[in-house]
C-alpha positions in Angstrom: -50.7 -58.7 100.0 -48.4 -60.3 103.0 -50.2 -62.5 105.4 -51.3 -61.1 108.7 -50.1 -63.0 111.7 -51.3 -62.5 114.9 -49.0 -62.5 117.5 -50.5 -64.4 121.1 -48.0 -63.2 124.0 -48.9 -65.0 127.3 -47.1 -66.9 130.2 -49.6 -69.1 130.7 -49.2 -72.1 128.2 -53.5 -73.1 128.5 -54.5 -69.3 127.4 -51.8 -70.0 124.9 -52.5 -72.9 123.3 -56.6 -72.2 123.8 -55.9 -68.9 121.4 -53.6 -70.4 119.0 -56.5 -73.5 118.5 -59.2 -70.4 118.4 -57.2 -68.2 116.0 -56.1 -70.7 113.7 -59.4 -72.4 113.2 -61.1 -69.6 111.9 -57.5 -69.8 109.2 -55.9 -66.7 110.9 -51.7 -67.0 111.1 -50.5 -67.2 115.0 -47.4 -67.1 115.8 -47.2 -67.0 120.4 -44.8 -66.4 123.2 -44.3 -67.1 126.6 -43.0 -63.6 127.6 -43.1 -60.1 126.2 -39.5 -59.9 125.7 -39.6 -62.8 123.4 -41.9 -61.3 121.1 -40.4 -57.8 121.0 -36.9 -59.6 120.2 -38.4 -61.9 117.4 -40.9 -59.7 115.8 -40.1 -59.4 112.0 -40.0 -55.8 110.6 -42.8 -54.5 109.2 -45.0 -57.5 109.3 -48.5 -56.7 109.4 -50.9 -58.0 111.7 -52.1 -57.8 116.0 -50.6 -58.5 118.9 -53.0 -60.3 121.7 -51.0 -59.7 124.7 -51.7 -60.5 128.6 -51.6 -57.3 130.4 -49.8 -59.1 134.2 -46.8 -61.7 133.3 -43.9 -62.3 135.3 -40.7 -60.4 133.9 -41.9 -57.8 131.3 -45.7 -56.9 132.0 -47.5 -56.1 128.9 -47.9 -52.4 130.1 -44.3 -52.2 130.2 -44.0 -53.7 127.2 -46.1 -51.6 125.2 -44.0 -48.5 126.4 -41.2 -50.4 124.1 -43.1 -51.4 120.9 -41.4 -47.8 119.6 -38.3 -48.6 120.5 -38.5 -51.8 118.1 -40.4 -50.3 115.7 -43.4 -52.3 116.3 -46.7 -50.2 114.9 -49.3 -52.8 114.8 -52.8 -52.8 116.4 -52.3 -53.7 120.2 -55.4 -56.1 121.9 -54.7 -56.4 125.8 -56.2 -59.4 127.5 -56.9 -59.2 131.4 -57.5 -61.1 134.8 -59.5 -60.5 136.8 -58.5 -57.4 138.7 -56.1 -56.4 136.7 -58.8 -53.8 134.8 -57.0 -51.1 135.7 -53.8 -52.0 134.4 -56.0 -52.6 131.2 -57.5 -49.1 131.3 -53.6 -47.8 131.3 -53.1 -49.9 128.3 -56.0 -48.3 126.7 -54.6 -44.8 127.6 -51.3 -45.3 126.2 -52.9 -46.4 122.6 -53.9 -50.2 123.0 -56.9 -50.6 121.0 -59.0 -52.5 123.9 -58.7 -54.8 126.6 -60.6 -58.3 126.9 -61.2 -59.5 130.1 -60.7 -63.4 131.1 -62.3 -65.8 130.7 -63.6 -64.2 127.6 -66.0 -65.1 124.7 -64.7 -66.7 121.7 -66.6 -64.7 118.9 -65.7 -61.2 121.0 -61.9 -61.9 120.9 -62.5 -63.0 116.8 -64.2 -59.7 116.0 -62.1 -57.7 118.4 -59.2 -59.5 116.3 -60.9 -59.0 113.0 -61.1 -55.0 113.6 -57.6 -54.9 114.5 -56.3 -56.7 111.9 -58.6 -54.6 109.2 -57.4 -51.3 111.2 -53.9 -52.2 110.5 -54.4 -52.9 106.8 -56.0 -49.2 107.0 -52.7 -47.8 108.5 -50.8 -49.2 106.3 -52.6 -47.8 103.4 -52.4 -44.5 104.7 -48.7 -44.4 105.3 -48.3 -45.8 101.9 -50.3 -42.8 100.4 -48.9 -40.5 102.7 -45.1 -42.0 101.5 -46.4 -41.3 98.0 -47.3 -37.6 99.0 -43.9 -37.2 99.8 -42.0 -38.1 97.1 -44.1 -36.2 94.9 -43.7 -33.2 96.8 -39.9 -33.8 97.0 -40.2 -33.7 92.9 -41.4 -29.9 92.7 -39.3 -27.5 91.3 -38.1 -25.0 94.2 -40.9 -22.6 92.4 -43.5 -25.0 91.7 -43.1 -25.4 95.8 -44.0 -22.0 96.3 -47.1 -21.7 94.4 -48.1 -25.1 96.0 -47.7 -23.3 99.3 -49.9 -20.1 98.2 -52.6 -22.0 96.4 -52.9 -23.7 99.4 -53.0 -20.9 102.0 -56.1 -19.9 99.3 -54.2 -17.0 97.1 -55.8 -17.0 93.7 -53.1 -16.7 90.8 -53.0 -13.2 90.4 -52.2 -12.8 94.0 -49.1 -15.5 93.6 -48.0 -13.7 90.9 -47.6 -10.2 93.3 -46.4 -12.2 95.8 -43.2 -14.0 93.7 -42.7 -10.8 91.3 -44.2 -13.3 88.4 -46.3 -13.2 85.7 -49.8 -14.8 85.7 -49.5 -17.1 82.8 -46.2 -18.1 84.7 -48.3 -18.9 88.0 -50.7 -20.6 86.0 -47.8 -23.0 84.1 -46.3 -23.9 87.4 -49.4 -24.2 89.3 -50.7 -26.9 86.3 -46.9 -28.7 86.3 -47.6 -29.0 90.4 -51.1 -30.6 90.7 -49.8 -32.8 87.7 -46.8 -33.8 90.1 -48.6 -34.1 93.2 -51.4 -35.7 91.5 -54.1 -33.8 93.0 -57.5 -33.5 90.7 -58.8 -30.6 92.7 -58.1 -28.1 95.1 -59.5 -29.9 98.7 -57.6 -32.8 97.6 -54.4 -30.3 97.6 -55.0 -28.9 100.8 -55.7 -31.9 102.2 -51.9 -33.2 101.0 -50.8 -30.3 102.6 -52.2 -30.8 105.7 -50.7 -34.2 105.5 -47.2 -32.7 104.9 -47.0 -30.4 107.7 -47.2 -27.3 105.0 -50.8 -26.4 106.5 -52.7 -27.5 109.7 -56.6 -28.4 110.0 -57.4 -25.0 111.5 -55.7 -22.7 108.7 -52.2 -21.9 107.4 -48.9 -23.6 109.1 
């Protein structure tokens, strides 16, 4: 597995240096910056890890900044760190997805755990858009048919009702509907529907 860096983005060189020291002695990676830009110019693609950011710096603020991880294809857990009086700028942060704010001065064990969860959330993230990246290809595998009784089974026709449906044969159904949960990899039914839900094909409140 890559290593997790944690990315420190803060004008002011003490909060800096203070969180590099903190991070690093507990052996996390740190790599810092003085300004948001910085950091959204240097960040490597696809590298896993945080970002601790200040929410008020000179230049790009860190709310403003967060409006531009898309843009730079930066999807990794998002800590905001705040001043005093600047909690409502936090609370913003929080509503456009930052996973929590930390206001200064702060505790040193409650900004390690806060970085602990969000380093094990993206490592969860990950995972998921691996599996769902898997779920995909296998799907993009099936057979134009096999695609079809994937879609029935999953909207909860039994066999003999796909077979009506395409103008098939049971055993027929029952050949390609073995072939596609061999493909997709699925051991049961609910695991099915559940891939489908994760392609689009049905949503959590019934048939797509």
């Amino acid at each position: 597995m890559a290593e997790q860096t944690v990315y420190v983005v803060d004008d002011d060189a003490d909060v800096r240096d203070s969180l590099q020291w903190l991070l690093e002695s507990v052996g996390l990676s740190v790599t810092s910056f003085a300004n948001a830009q910085d950091f959204l110019d240097s960040y490597p693609q696809g590298s896993s890890g945080c970002v601790v950011m200040d929410v008020r710096m000179p230049g790009l603020s860190g709310i403003s900044a967060q409006k531009k991880l898309p843009q730079y294809h930066i999807d990794i857990p998002l800590i905001m760190i705040s001043g005093h009086g600047n909690v409502d700028m936090a609370v913003t942060a929080m509503t456009q997805g930052a996973r929590t704010f930390i206001e200064k001065p702060f505790n040193d064990q409650v900004l390690l755990d806060h970085v602990q969860h969000a380093l094990e959330q993206d490592l969860t993230n990950r995972a998921g858009q691996h599996q769902l990246l898997v779920v995909q290809q296998n799907y993009a595998a099936l057979t134009k048919r096999e695609r079809q009784v994937f879609e029935q089974v999953t909207k909860g026709l039994a066999n003999q009702d796909i077979a009506d449906f395409l103008g098939i044969n049971r055993k027929t159904v029952e050949g390609h509907r073995a072939n596609m949960m061999n493909k997709m990899a699925a051991h049961s039914l609910p695991e099915l529907i559940q891939m489908a839900i994760s392609l689009g094909i049905v949503n959590g409140y019934g048939v797509g």
